[in-house]
N, C-alpha and C positions, 0 to 999 in steps of 0.2 A: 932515142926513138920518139917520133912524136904518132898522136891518133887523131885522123878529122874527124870531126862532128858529123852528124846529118843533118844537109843543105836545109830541111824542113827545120828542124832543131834551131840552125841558128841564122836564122829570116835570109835564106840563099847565100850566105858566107862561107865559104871555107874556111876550118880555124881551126887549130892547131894548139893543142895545148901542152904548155913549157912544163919541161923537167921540176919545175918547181909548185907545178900542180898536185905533183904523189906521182907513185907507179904506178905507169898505165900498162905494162907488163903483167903485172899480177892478174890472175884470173880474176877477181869480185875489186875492180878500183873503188880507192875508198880516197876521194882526195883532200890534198893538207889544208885542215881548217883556216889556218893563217892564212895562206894562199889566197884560198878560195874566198872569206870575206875580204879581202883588199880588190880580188879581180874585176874587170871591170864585166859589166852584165855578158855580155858576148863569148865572153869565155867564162861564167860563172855559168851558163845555161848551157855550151859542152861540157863541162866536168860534171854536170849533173845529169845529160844525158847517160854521160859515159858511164857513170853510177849506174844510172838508172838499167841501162843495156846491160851492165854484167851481174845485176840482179835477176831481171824478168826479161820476160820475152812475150810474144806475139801467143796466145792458147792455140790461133788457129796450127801452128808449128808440131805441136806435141800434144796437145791436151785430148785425152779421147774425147766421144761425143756418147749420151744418150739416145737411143731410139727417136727422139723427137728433137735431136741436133742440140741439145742444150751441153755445154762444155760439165764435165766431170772431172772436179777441179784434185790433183791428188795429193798435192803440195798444202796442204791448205790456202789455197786459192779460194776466189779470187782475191787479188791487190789490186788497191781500189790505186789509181794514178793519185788521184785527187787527196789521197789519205798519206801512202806514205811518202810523195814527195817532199809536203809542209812540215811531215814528222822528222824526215830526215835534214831538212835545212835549215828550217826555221829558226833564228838569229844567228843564220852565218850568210844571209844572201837576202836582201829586202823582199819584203812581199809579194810587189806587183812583181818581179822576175819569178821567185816563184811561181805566180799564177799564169804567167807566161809560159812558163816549161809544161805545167800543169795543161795547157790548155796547146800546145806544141804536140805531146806526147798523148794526148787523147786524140788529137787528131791524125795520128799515127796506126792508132790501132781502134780505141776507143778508150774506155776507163778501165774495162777491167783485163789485170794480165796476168800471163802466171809463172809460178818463182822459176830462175833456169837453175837448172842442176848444174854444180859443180862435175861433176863425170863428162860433161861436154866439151870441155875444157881440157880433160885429162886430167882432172885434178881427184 
């Protein structure tokens, strides 16, 4: 089975990433370090979408709101995009991609987002 990206994700491409990225089956994809630094940028910015998506999600989804519309984050939220993308790749996918995904996935939602429950999942 393979999972496309989002068209915004990976600069209007559809892409598709190989069996030999990890399971994208798994509810919370975690993909293979090996893999993932030899890929080339195109598909190293889907398997970190993919990451990224079976972590967090959109607040406006779930997150209650405050009296004055401010998100009440209950996950210990918020996750900053900009914090744990770097946290989570950095020396397995060069920088500027990094800052690319970083700057991909803010402009998705914005920077801050909040953790998704496994339960959604049926897990």
């Amino acid at each position: 089975m393979t999972l496309t990206a989002s068209d915004n994700i990976t600069d209007g491409q559809l892409v598709y990433l190989p069996p030999e990225a990890g399971d994208i089956d798994k509810p919370r994809f975690d993909p293979n370090p090996d893999w993932l630094s030899t890929a080339e940028p195109t598909l190293q910015k889907a398997a970190m979408w993919r990451w990224f998506s079976t972590h967090y999600e959109d607040p406006e989804l779930t997150t209650p709101h405050d009296e004055s519309g401010a998100y009440l984050f209950m996950d210990g939220g918020p996750y900053l995009a900009d914090q744990v993308i770097p946290e989570r790749f950095e020396g397995l996918v060069p920088d500027d991609v990094i800052q690319e995904m970083v700057r991909s996935v803010q402009a998705e939602v914005g920077n801050e987002w909040a953790a998704k429950p496994l339960d959604r999942f049926g897990g």
